[in-house]
C-alpha positions as CSV (number, residue, x, y, z in Angstrom):
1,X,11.3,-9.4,-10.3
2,X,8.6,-12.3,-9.1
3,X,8.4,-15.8,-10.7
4,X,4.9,-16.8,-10.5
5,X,4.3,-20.3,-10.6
6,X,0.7,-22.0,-11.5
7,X,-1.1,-18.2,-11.6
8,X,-3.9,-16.8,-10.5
9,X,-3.8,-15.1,-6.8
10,X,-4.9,-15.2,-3.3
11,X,-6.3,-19.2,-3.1
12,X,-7.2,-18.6,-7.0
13,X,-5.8,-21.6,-8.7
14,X,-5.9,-23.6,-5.5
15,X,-2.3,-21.7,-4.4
16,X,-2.6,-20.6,-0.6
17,X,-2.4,-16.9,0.1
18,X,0.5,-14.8,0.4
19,X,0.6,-12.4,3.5
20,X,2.8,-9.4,2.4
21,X,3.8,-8.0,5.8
22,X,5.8,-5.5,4.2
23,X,3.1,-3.5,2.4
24,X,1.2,-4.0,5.7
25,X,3.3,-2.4,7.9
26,X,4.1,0.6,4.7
27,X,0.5,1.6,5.0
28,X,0.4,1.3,9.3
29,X,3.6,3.9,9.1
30,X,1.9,6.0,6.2
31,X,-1.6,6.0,8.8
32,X,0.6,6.9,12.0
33,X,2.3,9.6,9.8
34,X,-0.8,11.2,8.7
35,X,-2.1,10.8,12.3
36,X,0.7,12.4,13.4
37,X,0.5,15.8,10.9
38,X,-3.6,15.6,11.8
39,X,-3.3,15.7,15.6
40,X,-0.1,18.0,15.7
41,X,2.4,15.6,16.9
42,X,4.1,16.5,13.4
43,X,4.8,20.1,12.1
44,X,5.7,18.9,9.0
45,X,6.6,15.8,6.8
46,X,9.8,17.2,7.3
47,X,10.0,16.8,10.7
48,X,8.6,13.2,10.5
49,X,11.4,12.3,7.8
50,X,14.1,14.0,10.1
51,X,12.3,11.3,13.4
52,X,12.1,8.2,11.3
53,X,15.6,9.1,9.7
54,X,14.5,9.4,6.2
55,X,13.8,12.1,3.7
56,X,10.5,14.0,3.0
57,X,10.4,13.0,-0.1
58,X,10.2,9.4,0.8
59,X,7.8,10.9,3.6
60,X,5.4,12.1,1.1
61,X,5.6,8.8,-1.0
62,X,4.7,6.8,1.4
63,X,2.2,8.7,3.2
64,X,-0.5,8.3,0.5
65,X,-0.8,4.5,1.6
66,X,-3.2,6.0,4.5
67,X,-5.4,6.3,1.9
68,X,-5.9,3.0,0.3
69,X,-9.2,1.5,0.6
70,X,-9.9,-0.6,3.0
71,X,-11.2,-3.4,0.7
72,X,-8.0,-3.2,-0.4
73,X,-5.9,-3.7,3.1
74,X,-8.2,-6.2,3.6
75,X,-7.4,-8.0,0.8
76,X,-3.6,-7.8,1.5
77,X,-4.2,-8.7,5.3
78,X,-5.9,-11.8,3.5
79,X,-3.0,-12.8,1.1
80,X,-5.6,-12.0,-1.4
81,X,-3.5,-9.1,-3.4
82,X,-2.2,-9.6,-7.3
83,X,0.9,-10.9,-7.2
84,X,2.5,-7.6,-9.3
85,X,1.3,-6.0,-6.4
86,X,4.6,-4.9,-3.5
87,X,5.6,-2.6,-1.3
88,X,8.3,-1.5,-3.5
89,X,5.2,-1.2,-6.3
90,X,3.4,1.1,-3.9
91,X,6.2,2.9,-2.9
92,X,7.7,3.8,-6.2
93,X,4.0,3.9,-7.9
94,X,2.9,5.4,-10.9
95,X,2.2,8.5,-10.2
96,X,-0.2,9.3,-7.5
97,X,-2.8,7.1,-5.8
98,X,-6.6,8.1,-6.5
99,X,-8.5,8.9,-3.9
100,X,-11.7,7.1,-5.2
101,X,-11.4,3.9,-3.8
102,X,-13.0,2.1,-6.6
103,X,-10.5,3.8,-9.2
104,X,-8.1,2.5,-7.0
105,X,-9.6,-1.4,-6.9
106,X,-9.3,-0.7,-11.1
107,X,-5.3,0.1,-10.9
108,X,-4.3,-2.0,-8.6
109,X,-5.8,-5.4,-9.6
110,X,-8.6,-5.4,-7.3
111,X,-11.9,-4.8,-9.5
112,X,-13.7,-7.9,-11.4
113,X,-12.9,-7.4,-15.2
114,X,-15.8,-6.8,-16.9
């Protein structure tokens, strides 16, 4: 749970932004991972759990952070995310992530409203 103070996120409300190093390192591990089954260097998500000391299924949670849009890294490298918006959030997720980028702007606090 996150108390938010004065709203609003990334410099909205005149509140500086808020780097969250930890969802920017889940999504570097989730693009080496995928690298990893790509190029070979992993058989399986399997054998990455059994390396990294964790279990596939964790694996396969985390590995579809190598597919977030980049708007949206960008906007996390920036501090500019909502503030709802975690590692643990990602990691637990509801259900899976879309793979259209602007479907995933939509559910994760990214897009204008309308």
């Amino acid at each position: 749970m996150r108390l938010i103070i004065g709203g609003g996120f990334g410099g909205i409300s005149g509140s500086e932004p808020r780097i969250d190093s930890a969802i920017l390192k889940a999504v570097a591990r989730a693009r080496r991972w995928f690298d990893d089954l790509v190029s070979g260097r992993a058989a399986s998500m399997l054998e990455i759990g059994q390396r990294e000391g964790v279990g596939k299924r964790y694996i396969s949670r985390m590995i579809r952070l190598a597919f977030l849009a980049p708007t949206i890294v960008e906007s996390i490298a920036e501090g500019r995310q909502p503030p709802e918006l975690t590692a643990q959030f990602l990691s637990t997720g509801r259900g899976d992530l879309p793979l259209s980028w602007q479907t995933q702007e939509k559910l994760l606090g990214f897009a204008d409203p309308a």
